[in-house]
GUDRENNU-520090 format. One record per atom (N, C-alpha, C): x, y, z. Coordinates in steps of 0.001 Angstrom, whole numbers, plus 500000, padded with zeros to 6 digits. Layout:
N
FIDO    east   north      up
FIDO       X       Y       Z
...
END
This chain:
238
FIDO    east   north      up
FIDO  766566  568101  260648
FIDO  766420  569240  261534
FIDO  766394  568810  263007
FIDO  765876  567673  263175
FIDO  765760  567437  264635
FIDO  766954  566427  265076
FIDO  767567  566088  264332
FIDO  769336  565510  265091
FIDO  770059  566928  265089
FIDO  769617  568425  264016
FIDO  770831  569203  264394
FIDO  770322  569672  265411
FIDO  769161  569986  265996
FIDO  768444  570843  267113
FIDO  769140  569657  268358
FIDO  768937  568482  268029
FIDO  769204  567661  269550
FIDO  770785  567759  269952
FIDO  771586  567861  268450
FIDO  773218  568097  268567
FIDO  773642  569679  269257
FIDO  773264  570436  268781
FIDO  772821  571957  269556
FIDO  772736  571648  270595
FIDO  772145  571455  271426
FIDO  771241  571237  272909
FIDO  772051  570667  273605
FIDO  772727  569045  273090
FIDO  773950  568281  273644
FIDO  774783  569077  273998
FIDO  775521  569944  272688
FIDO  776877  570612  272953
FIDO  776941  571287  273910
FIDO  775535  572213  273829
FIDO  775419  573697  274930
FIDO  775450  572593  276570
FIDO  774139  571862  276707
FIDO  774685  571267  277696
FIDO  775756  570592  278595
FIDO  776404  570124  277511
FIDO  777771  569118  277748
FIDO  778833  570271  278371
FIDO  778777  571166  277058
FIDO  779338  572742  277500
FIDO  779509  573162  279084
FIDO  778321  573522  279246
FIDO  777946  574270  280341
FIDO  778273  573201  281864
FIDO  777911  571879  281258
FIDO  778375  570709  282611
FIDO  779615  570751  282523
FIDO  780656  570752  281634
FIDO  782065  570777  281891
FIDO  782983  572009  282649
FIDO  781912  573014  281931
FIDO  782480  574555  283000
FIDO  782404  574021  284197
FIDO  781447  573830  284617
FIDO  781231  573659  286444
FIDO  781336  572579  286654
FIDO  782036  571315  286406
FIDO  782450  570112  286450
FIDO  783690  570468  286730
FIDO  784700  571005  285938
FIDO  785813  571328  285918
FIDO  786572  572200  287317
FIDO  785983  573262  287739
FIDO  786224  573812  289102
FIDO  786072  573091  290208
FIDO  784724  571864  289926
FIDO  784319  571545  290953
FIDO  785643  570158  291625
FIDO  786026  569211  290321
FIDO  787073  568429  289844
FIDO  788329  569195  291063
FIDO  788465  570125  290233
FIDO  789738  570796  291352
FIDO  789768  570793  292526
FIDO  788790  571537  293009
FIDO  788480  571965  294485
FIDO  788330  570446  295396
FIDO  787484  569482  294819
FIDO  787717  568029  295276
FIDO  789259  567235  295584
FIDO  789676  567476  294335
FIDO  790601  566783  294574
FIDO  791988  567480  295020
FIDO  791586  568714  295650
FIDO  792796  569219  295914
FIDO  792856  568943  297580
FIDO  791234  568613  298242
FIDO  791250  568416  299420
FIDO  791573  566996  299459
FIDO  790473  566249  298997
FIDO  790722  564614  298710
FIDO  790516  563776  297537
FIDO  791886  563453  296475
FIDO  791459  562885  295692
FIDO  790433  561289  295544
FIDO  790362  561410  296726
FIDO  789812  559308  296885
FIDO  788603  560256  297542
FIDO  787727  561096  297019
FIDO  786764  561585  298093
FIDO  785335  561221  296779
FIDO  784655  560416  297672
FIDO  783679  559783  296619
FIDO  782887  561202  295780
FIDO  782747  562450  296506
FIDO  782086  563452  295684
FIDO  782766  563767  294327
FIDO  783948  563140  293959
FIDO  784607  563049  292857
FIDO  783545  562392  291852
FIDO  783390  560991  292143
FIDO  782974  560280  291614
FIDO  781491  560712  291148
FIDO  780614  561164  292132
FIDO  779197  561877  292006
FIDO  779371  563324  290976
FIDO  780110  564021  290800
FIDO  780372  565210  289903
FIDO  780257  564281  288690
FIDO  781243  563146  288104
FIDO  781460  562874  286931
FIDO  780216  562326  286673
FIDO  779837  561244  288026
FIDO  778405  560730  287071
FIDO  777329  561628  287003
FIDO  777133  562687  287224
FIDO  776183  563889  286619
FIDO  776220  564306  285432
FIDO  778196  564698  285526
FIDO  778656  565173  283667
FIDO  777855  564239  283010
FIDO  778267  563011  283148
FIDO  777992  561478  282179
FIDO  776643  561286  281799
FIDO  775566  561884  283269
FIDO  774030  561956  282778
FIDO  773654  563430  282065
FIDO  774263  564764  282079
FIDO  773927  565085  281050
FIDO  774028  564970  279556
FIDO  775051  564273  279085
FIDO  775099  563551  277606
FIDO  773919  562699  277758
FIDO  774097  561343  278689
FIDO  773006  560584  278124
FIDO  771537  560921  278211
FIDO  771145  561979  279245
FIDO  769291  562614  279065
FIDO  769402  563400  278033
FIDO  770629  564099  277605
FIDO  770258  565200  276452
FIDO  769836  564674  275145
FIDO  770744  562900  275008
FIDO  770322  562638  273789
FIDO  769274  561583  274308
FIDO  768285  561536  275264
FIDO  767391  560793  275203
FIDO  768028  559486  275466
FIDO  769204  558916  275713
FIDO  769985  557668  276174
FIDO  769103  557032  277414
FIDO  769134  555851  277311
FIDO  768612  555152  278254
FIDO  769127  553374  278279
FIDO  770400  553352  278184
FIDO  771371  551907  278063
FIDO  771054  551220  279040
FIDO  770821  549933  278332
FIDO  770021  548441  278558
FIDO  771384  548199  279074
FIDO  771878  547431  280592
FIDO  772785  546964  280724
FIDO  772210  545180  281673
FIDO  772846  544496  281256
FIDO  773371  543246  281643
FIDO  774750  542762  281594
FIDO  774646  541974  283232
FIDO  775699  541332  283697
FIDO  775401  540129  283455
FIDO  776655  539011  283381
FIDO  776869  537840  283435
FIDO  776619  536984  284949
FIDO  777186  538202  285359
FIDO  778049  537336  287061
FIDO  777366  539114  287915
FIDO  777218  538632  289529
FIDO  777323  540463  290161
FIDO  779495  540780  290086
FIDO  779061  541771  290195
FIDO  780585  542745  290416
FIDO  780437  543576  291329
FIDO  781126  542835  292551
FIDO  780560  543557  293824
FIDO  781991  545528  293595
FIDO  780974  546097  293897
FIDO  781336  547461  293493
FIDO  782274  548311  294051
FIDO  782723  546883  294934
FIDO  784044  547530  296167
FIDO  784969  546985  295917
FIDO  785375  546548  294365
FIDO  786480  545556  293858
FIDO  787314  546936  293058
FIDO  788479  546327  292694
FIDO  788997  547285  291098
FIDO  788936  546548  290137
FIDO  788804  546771  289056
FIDO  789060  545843  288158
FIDO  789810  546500  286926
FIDO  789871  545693  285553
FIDO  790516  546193  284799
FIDO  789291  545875  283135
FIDO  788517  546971  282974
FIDO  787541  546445  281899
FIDO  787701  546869  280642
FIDO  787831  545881  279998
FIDO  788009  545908  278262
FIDO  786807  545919  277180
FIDO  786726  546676  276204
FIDO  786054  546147  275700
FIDO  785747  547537  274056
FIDO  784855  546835  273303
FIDO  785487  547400  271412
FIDO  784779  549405  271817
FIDO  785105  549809  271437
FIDO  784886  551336  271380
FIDO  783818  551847  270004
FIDO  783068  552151  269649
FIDO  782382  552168  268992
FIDO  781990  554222  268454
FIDO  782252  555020  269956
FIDO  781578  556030  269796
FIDO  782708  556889  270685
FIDO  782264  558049  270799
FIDO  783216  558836  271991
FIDO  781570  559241  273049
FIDO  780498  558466  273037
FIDO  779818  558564  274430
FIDO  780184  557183  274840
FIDO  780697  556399  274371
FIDO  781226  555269  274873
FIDO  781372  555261  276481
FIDO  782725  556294  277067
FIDO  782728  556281  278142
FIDO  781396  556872  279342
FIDO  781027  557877  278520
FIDO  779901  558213  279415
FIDO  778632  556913  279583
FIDO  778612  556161  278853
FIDO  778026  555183  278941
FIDO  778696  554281  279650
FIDO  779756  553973  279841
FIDO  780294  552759  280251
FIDO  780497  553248  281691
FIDO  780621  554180  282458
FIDO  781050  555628  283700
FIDO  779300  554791  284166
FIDO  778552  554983  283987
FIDO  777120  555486  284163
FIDO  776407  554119  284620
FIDO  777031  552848  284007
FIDO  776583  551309  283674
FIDO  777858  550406  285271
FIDO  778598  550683  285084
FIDO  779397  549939  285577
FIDO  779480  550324  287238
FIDO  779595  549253  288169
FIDO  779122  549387  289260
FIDO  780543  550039  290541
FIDO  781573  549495  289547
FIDO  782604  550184  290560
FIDO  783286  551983  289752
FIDO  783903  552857  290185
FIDO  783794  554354  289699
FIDO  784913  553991  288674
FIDO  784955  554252  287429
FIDO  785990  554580  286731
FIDO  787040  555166  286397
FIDO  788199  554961  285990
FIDO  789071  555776  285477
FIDO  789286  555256  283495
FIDO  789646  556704  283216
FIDO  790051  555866  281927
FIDO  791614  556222  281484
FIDO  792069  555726  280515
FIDO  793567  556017  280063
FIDO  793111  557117  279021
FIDO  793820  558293  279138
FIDO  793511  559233  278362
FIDO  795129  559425  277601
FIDO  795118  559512  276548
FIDO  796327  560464  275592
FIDO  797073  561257  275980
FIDO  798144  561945  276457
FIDO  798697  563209  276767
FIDO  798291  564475  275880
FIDO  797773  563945  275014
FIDO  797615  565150  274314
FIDO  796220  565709  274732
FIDO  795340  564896  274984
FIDO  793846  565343  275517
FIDO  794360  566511  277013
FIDO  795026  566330  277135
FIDO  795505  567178  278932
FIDO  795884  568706  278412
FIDO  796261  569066  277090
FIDO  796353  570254  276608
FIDO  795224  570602  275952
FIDO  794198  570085  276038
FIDO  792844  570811  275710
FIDO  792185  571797  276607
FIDO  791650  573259  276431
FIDO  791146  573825  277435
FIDO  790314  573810  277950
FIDO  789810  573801  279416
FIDO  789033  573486  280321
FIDO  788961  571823  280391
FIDO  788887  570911  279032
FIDO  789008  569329  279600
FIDO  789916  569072  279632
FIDO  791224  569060  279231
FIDO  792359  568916  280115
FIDO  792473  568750  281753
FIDO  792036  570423  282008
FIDO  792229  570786  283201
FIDO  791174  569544  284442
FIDO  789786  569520  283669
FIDO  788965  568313  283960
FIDO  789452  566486  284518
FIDO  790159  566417  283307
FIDO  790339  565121  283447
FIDO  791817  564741  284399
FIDO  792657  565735  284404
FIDO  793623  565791  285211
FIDO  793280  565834  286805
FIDO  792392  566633  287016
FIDO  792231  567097  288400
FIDO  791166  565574  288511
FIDO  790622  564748  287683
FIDO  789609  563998  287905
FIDO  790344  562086  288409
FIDO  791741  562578  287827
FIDO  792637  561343  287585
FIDO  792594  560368  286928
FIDO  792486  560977  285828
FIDO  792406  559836  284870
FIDO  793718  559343  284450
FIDO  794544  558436  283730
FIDO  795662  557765  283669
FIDO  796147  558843  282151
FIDO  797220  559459  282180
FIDO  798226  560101  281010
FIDO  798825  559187  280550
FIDO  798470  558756  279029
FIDO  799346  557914  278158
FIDO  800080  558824  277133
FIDO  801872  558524  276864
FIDO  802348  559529  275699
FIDO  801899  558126  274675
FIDO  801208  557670  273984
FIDO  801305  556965  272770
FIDO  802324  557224  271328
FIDO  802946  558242  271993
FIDO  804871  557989  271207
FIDO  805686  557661  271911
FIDO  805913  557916  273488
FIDO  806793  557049  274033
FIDO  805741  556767  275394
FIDO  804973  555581  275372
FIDO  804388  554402  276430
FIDO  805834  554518  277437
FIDO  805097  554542  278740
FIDO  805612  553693  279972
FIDO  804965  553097  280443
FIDO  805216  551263  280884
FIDO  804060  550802  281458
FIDO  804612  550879  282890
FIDO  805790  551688  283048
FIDO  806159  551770  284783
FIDO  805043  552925  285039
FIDO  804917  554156  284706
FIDO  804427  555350  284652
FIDO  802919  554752  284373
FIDO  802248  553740  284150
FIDO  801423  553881  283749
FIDO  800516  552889  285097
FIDO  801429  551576  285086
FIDO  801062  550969  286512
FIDO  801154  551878  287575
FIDO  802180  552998  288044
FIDO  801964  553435  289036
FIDO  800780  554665  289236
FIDO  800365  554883  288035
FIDO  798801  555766  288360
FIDO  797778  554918  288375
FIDO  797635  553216  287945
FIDO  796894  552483  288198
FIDO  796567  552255  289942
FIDO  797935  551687  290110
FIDO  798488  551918  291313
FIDO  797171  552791  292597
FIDO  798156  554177  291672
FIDO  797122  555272  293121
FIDO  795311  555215  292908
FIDO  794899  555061  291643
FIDO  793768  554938  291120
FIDO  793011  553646  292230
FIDO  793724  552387  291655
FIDO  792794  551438  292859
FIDO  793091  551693  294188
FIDO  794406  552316  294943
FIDO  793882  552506  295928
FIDO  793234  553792  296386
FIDO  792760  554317  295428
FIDO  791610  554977  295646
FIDO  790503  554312  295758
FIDO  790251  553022  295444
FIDO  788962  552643  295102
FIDO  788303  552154  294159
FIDO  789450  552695  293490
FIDO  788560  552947  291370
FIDO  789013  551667  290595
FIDO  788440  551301  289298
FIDO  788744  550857  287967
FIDO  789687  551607  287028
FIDO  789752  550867  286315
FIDO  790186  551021  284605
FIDO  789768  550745  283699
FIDO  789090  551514  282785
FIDO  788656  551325  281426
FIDO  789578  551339  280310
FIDO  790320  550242  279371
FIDO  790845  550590  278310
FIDO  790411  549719  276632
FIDO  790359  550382  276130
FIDO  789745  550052  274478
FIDO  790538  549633  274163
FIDO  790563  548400  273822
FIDO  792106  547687  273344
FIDO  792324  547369  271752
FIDO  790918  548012  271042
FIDO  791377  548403  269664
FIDO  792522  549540  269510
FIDO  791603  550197  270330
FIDO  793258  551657  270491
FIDO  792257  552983  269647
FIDO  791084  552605  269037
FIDO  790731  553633  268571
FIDO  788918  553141  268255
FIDO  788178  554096  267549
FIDO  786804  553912  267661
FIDO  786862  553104  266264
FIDO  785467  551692  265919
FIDO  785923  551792  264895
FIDO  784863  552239  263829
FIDO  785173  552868  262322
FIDO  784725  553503  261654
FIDO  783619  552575  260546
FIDO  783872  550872  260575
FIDO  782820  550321  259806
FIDO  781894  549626  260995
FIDO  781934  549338  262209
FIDO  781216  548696  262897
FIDO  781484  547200  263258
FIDO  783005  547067  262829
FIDO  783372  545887  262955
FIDO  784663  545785  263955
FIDO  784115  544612  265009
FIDO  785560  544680  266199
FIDO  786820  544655  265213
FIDO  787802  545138  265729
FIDO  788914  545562  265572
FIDO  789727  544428  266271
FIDO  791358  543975  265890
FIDO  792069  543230  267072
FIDO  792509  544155  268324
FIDO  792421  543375  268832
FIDO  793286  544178  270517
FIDO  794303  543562  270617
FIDO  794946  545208  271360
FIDO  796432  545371  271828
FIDO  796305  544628  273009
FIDO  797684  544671  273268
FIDO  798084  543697  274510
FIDO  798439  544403  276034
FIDO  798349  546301  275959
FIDO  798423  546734  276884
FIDO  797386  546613  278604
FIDO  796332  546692  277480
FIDO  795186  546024  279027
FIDO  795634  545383  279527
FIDO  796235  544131  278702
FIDO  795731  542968  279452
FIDO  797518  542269  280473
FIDO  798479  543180  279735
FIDO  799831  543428  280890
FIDO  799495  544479  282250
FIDO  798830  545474  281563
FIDO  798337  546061  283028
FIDO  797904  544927  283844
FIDO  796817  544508  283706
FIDO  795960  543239  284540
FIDO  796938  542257  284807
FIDO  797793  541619  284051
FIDO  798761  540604  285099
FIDO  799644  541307  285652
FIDO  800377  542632  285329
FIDO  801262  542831  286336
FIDO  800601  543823  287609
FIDO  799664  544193  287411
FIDO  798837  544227  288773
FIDO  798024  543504  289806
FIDO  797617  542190  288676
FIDO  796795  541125  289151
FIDO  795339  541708  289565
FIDO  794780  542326  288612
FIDO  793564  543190  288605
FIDO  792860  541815  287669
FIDO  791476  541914  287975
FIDO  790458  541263  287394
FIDO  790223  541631  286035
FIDO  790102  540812  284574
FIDO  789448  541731  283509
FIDO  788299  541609  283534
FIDO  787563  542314  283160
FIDO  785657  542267  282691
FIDO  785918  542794  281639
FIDO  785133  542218  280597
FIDO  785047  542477  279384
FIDO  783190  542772  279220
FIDO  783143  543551  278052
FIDO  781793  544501  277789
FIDO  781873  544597  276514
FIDO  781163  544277  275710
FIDO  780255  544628  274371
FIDO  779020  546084  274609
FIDO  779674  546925  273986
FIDO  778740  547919  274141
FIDO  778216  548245  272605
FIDO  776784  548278  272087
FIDO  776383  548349  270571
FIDO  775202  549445  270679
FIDO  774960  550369  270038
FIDO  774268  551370  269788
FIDO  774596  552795  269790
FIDO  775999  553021  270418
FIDO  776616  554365  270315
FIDO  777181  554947  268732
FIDO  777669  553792  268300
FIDO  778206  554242  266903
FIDO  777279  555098  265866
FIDO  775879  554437  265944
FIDO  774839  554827  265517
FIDO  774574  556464  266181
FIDO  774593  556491  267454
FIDO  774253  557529  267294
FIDO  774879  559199  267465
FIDO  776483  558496  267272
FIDO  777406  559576  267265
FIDO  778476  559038  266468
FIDO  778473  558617  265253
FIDO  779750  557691  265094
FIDO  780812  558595  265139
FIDO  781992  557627  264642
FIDO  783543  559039  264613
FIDO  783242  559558  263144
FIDO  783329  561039  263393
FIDO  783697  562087  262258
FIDO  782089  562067  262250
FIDO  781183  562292  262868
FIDO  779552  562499  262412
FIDO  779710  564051  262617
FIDO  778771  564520  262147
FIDO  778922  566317  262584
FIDO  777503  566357  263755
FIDO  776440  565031  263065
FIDO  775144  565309  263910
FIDO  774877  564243  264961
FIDO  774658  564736  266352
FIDO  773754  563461  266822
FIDO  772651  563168  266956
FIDO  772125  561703  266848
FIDO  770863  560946  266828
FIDO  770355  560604  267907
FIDO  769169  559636  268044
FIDO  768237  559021  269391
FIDO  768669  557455  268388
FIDO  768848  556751  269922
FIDO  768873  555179  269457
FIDO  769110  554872  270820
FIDO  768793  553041  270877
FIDO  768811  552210  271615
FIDO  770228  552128  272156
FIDO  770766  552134  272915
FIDO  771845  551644  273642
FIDO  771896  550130  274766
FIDO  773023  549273  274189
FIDO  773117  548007  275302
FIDO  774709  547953  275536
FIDO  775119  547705  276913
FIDO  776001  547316  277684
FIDO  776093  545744  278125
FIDO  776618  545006  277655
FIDO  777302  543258  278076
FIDO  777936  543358  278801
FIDO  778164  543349  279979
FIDO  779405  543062  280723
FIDO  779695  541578  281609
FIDO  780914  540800  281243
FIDO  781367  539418  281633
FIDO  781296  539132  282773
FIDO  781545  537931  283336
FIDO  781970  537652  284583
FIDO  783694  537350  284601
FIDO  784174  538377  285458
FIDO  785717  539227  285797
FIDO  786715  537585  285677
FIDO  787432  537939  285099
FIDO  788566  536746  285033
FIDO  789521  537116  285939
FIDO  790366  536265  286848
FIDO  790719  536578  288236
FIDO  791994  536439  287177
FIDO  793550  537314  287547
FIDO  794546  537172  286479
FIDO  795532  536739  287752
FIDO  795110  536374  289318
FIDO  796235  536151  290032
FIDO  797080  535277  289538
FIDO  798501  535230  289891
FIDO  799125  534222  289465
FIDO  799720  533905  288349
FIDO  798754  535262  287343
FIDO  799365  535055  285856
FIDO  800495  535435  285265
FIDO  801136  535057  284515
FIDO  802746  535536  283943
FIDO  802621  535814  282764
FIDO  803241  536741  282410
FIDO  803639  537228  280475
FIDO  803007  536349  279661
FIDO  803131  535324  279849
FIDO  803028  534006  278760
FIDO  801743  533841  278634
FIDO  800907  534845  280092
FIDO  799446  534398  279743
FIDO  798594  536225  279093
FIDO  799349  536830  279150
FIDO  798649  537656  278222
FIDO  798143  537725  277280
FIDO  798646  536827  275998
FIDO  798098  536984  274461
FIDO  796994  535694  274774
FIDO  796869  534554  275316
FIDO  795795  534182  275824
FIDO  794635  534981  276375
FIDO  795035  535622  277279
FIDO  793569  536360  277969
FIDO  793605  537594  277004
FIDO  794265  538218  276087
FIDO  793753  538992  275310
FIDO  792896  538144  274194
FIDO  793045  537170  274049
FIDO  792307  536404  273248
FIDO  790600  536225  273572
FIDO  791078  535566  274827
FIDO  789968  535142  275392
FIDO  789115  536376  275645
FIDO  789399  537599  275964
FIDO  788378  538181  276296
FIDO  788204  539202  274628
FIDO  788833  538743  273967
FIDO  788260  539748  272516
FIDO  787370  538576  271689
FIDO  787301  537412  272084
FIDO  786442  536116  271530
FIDO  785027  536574  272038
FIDO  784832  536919  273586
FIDO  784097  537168  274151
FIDO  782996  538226  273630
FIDO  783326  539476  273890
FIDO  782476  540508  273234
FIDO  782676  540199  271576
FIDO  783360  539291  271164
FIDO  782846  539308  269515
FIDO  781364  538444  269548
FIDO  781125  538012  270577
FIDO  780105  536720  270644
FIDO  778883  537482  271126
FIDO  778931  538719  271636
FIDO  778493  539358  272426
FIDO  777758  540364  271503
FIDO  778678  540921  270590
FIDO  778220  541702  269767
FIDO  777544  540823  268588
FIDO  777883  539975  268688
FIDO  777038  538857  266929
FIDO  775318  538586  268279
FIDO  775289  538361  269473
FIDO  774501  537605  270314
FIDO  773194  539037  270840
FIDO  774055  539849  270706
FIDO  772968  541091  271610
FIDO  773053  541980  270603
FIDO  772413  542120  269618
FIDO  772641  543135  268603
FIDO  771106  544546  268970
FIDO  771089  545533  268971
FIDO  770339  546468  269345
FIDO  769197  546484  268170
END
């Protein structure tokens, strides 16, 4: 009774922050998309999920990440508060790669578009189309978040990663940070109908500089940084 009463409460809230998130999204970015009150709208959305379910994520760094960098951060997906957790933890403003198909949803569509988040078709990928919203994104200011399993996973066990992150990052020459995030699955996994109260922790690396790097070093640094949060997740368990 008391995960469906707290799942109730989430929705209506989450609800009601996305109505007026969503207008507000527009009206921002129709004057200035690089206008930091962008950034302050989302991390409000992001804190009503995490106070509604009682969230309070333990985060540690390796290294500082001075918050006026871009970077490019990877790391296993576990939940769909994932991002609101990872938005909320991380010191420079986020963007994430969203689906094309999420952009025909009503009212979050309209949200995440006006918010700029990156449109992926995952039936026909462009990584020209995809660097050049990276592109306008850092010089806005911002990051990139991408899950390089490609999806949440359903037993609790890292998944391999794709190799798209980590071509974004050399052919932009963006930094990766990699992050182990453990306690979301628990308390929203994929396909749950109810949500729970639990511990939440955030790992995040010290940024691997990719200047200089060529093709040849991608399946390396996808390596290297999916070795990482596997060590991360066996090392910091909630």
């Amino acid at each position: 009774m008391i995960a469906f009463l707290r799942t109730v409460l989430t929705l209506v809230l989450t609800t009601l922050a996305t109505l007026v998130a969503t207008p507000a999204f527009v009206i921002v970015a129709r004057k200035d998309p690089a206008s930091p009150a962008m950034d302050r709208v989302a991390a409000l959305w992001a804190k009503v999920w995490t106070i509604s379910l009682g969230i309070r994520p333990e985060v540690e760094f390796d290294a500082p990440i001075p918050p006026d960098g871009s970077y490019v951060v990877v790391g296993n997906h576990q939940s769909n508060l994932d991002p609101m957790c990872h938005y909320l933890a991380f010191p420079s403003p986020l963007r994430f790669l969203a689906k094309k198909e999420l952009y025909s949803v009503p009212v979050f569509g309209s949200a995440i578009r006006a918010a700029g988040m990156i449109e992926v078709d995952r039936n026909n990928p462009s990584m020209a189309s995809i660097n050049a919203q990276v592109a306008e994104t850092v010089a806005r200011g911002r990051s990139i978040i991408v899950y390089p399993e490609g999806h949440r996973t359903t037993t609790g066990e890292l998944g391999s990663f794709k190799k798209g992150a980590f071509v974004i990052a050399v052919q932009t020459g963006l930094p990766i940070v990699p992050v182990a995030i453990q306690g979301t699955g628990a308390i929203w996994p994929p396909g749950g109908k109810l949500m729970h109260r639990g511990p939440v922790r955030l790992h995040f690396g010290e940024p691997i500089p990719t200047t200089g790097m060529t093709m040849d070093d991608v399946e390396p640094l996808r390596d290297r940084a999916r070795e990482w949060v596997a060590e991360k997740l066996t090392a910091d368990s909630c």
